[in-house]
N, CA, C and O atoms as a printed pandas DataFrame, in Angstrom:
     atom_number atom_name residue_name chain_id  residue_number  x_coord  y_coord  z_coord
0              1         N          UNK        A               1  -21.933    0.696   -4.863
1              2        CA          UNK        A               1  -22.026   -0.746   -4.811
2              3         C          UNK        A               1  -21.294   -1.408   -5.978
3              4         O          UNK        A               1  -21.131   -2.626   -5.907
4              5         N          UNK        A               2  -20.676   -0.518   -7.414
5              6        CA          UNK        A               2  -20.356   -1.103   -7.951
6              7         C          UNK        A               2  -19.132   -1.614   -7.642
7              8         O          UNK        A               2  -18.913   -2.761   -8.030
8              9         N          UNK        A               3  -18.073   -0.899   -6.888
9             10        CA          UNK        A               3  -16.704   -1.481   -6.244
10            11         C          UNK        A               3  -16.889   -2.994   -6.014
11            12         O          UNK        A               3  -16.025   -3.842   -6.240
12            13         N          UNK        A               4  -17.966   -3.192   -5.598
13            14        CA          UNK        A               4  -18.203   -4.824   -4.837
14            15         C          UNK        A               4  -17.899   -5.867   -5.384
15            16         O          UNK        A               4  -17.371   -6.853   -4.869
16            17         N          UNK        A               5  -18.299   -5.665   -6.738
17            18        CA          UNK        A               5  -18.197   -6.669   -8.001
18            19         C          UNK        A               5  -16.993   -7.372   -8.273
19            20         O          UNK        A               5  -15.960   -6.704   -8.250
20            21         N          UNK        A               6  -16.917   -8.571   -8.525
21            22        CA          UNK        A               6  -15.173   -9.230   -8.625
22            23         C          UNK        A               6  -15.200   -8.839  -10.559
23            24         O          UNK        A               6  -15.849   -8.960  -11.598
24            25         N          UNK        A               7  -13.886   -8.288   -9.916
25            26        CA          UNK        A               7  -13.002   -7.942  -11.215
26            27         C          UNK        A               7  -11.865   -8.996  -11.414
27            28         O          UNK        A               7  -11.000   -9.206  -10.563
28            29         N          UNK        A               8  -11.931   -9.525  -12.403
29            30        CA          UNK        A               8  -10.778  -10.408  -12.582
30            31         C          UNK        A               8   -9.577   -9.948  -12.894
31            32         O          UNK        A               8   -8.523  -10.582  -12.935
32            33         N          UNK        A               9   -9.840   -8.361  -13.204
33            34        CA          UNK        A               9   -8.259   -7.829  -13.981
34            35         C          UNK        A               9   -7.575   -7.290  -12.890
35            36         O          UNK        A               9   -6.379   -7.008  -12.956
36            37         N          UNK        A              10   -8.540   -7.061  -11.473
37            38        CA          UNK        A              10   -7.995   -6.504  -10.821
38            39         C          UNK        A              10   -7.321   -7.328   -9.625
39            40         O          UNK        A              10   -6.443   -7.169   -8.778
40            41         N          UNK        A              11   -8.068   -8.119   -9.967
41            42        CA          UNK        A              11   -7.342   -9.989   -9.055
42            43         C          UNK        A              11   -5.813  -10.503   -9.748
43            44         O          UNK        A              11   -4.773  -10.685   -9.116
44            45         N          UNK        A              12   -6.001  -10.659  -11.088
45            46        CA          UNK        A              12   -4.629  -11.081  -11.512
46            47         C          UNK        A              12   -3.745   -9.794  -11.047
47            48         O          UNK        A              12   -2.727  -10.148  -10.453
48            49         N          UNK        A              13   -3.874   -8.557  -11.161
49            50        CA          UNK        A              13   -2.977   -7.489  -10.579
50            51         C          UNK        A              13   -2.988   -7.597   -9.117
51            52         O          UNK        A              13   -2.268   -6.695   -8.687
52            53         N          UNK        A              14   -3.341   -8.097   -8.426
53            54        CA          UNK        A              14   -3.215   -8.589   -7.150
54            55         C          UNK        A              14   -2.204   -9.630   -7.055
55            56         O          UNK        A              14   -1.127   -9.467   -6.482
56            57         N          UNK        A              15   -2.654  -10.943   -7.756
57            58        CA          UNK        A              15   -1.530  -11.525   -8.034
58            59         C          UNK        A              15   -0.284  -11.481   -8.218
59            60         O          UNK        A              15    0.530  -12.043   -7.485
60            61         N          UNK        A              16   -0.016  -10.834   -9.180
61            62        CA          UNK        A              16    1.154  -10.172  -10.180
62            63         C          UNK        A              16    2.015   -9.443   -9.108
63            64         O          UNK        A              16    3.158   -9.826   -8.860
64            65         N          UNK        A              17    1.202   -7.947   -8.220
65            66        CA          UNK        A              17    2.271   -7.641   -7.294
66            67         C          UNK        A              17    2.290   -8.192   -6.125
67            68         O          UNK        A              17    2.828   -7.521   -5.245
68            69         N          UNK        A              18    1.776   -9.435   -5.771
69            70        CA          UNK        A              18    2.253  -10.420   -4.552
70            71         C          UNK        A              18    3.064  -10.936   -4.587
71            72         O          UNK        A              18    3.872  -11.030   -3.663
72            73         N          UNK        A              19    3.186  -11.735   -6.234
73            74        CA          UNK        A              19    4.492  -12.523   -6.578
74            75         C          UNK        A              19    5.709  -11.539   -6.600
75            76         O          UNK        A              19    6.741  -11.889   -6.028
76            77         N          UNK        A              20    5.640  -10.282   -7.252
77            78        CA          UNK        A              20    6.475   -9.675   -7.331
78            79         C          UNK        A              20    7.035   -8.701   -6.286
79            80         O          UNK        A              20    7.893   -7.865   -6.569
80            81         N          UNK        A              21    6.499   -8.854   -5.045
81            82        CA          UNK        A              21    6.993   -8.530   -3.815
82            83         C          UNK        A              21    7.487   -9.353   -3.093
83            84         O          UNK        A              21    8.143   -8.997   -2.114
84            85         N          UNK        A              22    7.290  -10.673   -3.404
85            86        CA          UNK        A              22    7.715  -11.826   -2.853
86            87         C          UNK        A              22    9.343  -12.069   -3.625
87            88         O          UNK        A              22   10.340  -12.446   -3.009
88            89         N          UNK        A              23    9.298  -11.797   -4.864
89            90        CA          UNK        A              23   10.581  -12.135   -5.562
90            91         C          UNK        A              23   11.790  -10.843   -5.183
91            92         O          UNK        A              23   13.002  -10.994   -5.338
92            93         N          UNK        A              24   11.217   -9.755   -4.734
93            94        CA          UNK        A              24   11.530   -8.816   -4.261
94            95         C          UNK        A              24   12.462   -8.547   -3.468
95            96         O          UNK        A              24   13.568   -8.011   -3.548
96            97         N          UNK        A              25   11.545   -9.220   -2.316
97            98        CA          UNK        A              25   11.687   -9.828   -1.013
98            99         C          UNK        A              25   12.759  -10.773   -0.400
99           100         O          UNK        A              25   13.315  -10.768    0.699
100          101         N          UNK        A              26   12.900  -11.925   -1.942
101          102        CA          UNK        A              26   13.980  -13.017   -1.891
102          103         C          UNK        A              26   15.053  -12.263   -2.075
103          104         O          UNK        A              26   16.005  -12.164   -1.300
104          105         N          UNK        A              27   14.920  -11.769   -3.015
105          106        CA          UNK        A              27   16.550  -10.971   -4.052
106          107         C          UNK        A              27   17.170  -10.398   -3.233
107          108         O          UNK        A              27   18.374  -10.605   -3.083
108          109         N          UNK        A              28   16.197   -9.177   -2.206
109          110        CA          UNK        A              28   17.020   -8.384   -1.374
110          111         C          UNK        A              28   17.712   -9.073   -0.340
111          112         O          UNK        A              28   18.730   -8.459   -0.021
112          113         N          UNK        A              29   17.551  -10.024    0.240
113          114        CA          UNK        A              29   17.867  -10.627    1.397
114          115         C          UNK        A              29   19.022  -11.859    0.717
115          116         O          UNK        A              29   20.121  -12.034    1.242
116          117         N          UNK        A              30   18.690  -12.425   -0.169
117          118        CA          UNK        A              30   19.910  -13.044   -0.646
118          119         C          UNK        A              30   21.240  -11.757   -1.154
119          120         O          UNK        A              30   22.348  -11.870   -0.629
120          121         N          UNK        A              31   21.061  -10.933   -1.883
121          122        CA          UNK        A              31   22.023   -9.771   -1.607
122          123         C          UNK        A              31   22.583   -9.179   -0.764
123          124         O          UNK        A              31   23.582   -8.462   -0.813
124          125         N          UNK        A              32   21.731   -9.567    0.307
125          126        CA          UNK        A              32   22.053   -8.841    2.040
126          127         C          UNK        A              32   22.723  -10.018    2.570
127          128         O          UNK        A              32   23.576   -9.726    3.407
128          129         N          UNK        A              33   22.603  -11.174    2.350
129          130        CA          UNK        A              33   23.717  -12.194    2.487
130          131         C          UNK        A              33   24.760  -12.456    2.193
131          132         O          UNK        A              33   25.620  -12.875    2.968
132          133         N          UNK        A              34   24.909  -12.235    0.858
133          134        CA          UNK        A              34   26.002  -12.391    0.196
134          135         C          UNK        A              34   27.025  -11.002    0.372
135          136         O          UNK        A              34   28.250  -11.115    0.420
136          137         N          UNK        A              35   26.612  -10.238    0.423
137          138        CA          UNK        A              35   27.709   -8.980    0.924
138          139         C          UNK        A              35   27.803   -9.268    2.504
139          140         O          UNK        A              35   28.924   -9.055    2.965
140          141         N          UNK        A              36   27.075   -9.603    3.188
141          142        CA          UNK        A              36   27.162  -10.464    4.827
142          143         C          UNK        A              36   28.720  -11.476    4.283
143          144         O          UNK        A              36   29.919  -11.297    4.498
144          145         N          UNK        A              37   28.171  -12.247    3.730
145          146        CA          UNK        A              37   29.129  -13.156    3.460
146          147         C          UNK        A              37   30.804  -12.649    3.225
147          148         O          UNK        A              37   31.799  -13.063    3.819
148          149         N          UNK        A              38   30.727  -11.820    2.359
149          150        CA          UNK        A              38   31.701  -11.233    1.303
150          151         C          UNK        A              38   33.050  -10.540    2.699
151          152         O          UNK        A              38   34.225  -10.801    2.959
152          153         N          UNK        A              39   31.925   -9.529    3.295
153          154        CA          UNK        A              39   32.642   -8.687    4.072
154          155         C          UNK        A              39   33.121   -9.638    5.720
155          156         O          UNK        A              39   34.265   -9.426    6.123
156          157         N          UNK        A              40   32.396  -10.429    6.397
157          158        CA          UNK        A              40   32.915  -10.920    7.127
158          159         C          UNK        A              40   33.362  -12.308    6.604
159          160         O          UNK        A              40   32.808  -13.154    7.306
160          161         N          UNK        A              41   34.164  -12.907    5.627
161          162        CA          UNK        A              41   34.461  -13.838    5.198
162          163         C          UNK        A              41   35.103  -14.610    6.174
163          164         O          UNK        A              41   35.167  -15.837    6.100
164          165         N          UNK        A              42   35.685  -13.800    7.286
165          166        CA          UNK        A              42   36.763  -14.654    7.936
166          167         C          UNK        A              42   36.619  -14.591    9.546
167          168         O          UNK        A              42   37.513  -14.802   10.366
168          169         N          UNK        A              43   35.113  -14.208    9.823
169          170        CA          UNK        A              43   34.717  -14.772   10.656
170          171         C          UNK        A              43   33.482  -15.521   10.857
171          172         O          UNK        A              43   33.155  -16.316   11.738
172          173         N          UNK        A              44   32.947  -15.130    9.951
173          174        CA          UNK        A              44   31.677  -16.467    9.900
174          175         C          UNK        A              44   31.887  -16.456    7.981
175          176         O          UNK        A              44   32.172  -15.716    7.039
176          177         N          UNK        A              45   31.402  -18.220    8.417
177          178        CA          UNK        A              45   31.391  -18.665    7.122
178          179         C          UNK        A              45   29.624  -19.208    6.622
179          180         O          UNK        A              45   29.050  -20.148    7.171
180          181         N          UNK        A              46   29.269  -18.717    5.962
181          182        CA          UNK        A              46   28.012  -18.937    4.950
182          183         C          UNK        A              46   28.103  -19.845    3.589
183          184         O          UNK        A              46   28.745  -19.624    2.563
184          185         N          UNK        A              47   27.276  -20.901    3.914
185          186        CA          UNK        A              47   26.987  -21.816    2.871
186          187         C          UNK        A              47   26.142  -20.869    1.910
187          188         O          UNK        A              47   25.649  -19.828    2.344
188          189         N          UNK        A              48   25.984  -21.299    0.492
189          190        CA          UNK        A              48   25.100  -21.274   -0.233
190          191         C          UNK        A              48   23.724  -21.594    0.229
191          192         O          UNK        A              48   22.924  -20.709    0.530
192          193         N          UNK        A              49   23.399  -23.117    0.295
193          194        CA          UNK        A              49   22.475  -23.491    1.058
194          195         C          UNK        A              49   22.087  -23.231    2.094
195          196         O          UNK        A              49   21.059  -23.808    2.450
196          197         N          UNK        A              50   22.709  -22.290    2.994
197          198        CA          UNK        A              50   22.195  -22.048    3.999
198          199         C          UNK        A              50   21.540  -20.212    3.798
199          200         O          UNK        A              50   20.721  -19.643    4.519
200          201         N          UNK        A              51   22.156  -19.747    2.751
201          202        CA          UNK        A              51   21.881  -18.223    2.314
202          203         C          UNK        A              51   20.394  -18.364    1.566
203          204         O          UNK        A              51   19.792  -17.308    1.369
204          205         N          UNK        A              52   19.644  -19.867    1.052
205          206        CA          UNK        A              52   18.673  -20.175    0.508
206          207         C          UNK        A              52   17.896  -19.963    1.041
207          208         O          UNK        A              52   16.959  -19.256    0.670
208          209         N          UNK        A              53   18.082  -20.828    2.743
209          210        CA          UNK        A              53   16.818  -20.967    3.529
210          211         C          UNK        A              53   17.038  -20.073    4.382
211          212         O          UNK        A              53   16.290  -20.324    5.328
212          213         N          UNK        A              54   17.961  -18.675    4.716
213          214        CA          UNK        A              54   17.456  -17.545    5.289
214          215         C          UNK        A              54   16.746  -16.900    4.119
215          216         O          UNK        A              54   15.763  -16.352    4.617
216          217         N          UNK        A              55   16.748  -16.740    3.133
217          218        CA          UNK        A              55   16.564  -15.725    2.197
218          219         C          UNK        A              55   14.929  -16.295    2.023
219          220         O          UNK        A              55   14.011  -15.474    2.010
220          221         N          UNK        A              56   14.627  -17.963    1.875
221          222        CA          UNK        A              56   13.314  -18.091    2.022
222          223         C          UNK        A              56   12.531  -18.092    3.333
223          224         O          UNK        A              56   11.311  -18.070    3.492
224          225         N          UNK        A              57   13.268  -18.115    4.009
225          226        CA          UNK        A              57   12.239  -18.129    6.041
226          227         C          UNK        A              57   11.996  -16.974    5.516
227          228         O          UNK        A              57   10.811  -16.896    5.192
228          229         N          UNK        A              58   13.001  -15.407    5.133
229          230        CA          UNK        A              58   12.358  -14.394    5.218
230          231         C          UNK        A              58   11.788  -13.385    4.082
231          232         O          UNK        A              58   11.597  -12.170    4.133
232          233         N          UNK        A              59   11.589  -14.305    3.056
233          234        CA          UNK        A              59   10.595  -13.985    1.862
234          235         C          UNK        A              59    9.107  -14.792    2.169
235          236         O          UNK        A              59    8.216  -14.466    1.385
236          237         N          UNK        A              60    8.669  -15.969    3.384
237          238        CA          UNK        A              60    7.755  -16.207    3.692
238          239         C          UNK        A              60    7.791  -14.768    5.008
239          240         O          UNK        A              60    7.180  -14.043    4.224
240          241         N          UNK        A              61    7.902  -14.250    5.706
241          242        CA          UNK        A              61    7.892  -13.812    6.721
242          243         C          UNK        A              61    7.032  -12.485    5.839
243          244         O          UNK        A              61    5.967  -11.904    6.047
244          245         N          UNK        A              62    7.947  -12.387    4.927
245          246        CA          UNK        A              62    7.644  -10.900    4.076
246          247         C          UNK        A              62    6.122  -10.721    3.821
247          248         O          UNK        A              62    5.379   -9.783    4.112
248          249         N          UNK        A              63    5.770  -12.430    2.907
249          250        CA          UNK        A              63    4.906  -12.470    2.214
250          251         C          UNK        A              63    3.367  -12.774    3.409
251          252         O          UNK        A              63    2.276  -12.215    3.291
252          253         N          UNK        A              64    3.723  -13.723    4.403
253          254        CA          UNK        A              64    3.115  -13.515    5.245
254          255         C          UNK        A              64    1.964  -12.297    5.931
255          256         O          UNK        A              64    0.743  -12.257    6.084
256          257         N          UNK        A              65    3.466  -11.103    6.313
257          258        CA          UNK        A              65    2.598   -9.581    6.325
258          259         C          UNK        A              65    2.084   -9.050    5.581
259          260         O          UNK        A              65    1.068   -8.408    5.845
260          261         N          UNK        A              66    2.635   -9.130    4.295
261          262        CA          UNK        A              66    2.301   -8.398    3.288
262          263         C          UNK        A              66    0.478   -9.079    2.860
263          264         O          UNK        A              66   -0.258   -8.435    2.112
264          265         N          UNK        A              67    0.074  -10.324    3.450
265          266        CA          UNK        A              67   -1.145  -10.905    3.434
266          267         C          UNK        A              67   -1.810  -10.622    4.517
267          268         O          UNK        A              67   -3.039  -10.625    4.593
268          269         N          UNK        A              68   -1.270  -10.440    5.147
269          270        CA          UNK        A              68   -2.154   -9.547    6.306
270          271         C          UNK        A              68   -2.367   -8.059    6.449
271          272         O          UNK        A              68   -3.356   -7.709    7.094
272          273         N          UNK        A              69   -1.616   -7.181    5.962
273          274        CA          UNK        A              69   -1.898   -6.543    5.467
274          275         C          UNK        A              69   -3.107   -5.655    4.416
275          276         O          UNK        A              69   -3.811   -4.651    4.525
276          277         N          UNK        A              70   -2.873   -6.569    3.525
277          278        CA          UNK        A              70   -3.754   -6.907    2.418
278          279         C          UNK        A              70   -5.039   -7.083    2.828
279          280         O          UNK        A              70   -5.799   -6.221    2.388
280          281         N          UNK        A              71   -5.462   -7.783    3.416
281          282        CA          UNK        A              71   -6.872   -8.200    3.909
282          283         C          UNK        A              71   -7.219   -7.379    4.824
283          284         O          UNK        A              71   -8.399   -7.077    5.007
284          285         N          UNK        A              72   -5.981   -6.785    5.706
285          286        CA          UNK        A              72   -6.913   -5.710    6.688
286          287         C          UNK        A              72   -7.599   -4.634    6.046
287          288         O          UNK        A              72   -8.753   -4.281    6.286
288          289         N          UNK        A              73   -6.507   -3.944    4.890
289          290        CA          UNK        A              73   -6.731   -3.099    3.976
290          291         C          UNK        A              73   -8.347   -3.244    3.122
291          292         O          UNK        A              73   -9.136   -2.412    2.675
292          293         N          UNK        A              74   -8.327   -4.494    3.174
293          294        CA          UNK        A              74   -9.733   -4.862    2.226
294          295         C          UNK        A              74  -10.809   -4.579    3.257
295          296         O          UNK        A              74  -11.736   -3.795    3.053
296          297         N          UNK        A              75  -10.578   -5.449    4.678
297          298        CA          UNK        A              75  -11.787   -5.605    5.546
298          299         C          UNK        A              75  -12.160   -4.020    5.916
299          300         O          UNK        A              75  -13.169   -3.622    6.497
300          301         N          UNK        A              76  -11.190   -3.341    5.470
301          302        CA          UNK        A              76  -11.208   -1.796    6.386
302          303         C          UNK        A              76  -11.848   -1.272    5.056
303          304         O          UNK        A              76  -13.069   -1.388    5.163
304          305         N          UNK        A              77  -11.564   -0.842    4.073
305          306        CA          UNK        A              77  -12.471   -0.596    2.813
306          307         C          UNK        A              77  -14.279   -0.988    2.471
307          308         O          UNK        A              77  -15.080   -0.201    1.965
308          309         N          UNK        A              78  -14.628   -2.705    3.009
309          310        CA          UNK        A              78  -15.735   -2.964    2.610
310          311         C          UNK        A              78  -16.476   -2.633    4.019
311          312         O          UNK        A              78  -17.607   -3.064    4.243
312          313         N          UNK        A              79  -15.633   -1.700    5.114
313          314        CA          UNK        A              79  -16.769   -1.678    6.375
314          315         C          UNK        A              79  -17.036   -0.159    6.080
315          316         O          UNK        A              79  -18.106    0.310    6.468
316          317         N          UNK        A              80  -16.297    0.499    5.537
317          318        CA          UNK        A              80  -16.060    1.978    5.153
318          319         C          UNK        A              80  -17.374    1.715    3.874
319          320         O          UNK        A              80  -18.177    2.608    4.145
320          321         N          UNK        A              81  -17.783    1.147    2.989
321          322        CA          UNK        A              81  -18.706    1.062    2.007
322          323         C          UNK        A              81  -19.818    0.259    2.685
323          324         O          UNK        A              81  -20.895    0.588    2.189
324          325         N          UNK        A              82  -19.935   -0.515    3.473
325          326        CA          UNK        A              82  -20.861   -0.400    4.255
326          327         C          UNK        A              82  -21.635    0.620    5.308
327          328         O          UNK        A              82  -22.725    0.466    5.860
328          329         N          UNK        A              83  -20.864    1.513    5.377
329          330        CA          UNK        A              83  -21.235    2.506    6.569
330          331         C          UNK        A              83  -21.709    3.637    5.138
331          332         O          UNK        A              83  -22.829    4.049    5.441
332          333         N          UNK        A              84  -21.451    4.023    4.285
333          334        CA          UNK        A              84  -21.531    4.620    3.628
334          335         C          UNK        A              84  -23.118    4.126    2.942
335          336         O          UNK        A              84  -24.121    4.830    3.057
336          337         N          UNK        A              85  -23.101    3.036    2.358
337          338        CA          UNK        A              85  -24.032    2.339    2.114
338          339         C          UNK        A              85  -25.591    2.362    2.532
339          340         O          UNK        A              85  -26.602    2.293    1.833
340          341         N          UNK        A              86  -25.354    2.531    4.439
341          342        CA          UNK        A              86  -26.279    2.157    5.255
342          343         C          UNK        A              86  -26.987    4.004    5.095
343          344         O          UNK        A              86  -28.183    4.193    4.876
344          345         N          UNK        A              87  -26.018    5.111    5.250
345          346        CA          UNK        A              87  -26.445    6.306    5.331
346          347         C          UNK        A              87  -27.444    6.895    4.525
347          348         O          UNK        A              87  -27.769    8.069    4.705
C-alpha cells in the first residue's frame, strides 16, 4: 500500500520526461522536414511556417499517445495492487 502514496519527486519526473518527449518529438519531425525539404527542393516547396505547424500537429499527436498511454499504464498497475491487496 505504500506505492499508493503521492510522491512529488516522482510527479516532477513525470513531468520532466513528458516535456522531454514532447521536445523530442518536435525536433525529430522538424529534422524530418527539413531534409524532406532539402532533398525534394524542386518539387515541392516547404515554408518554414508551414514545417512549424506539421512539426506541432505531430508533437501534439505524439504527446497525446504518449498520455494515453501513461494512464493506461497507471490504471493497469493500481488494478494489479488492488487484486493483490484484496488476496
Amino acid at each position: 500500500m505504500e506505492e499508493t502514496r503521492f510522491d512529488p519527486l516522482k510527479t516532477v519526473k513525470e513531468i520532466l520526461l513528458f516535456l522531454g518527449v514532447s521536445a523530442l518529438a518536435f525536433g525529430w519531425m522538424m529534422l524530418m522536414l527539413l531534409i524532406v525539404s532539402f532533398v525534394a527542393v524542386s518539387v515541392i516547396t516547404l515554408k518554414l511556417k508551414t514545417m512549424f505547424i506539421v512539426a506541432i500537429a505531430f508533437t501534439l499527436i505524439i504527446d497525446i499517445y504518449y498520455v494515453i498511454r501513461r494512464c493506461a499504464k497507471k490504471r493497469e498497475e493500481r488494478r494489479i495492487m488492488e487484486m493483490l491487496g484484496k488476496k
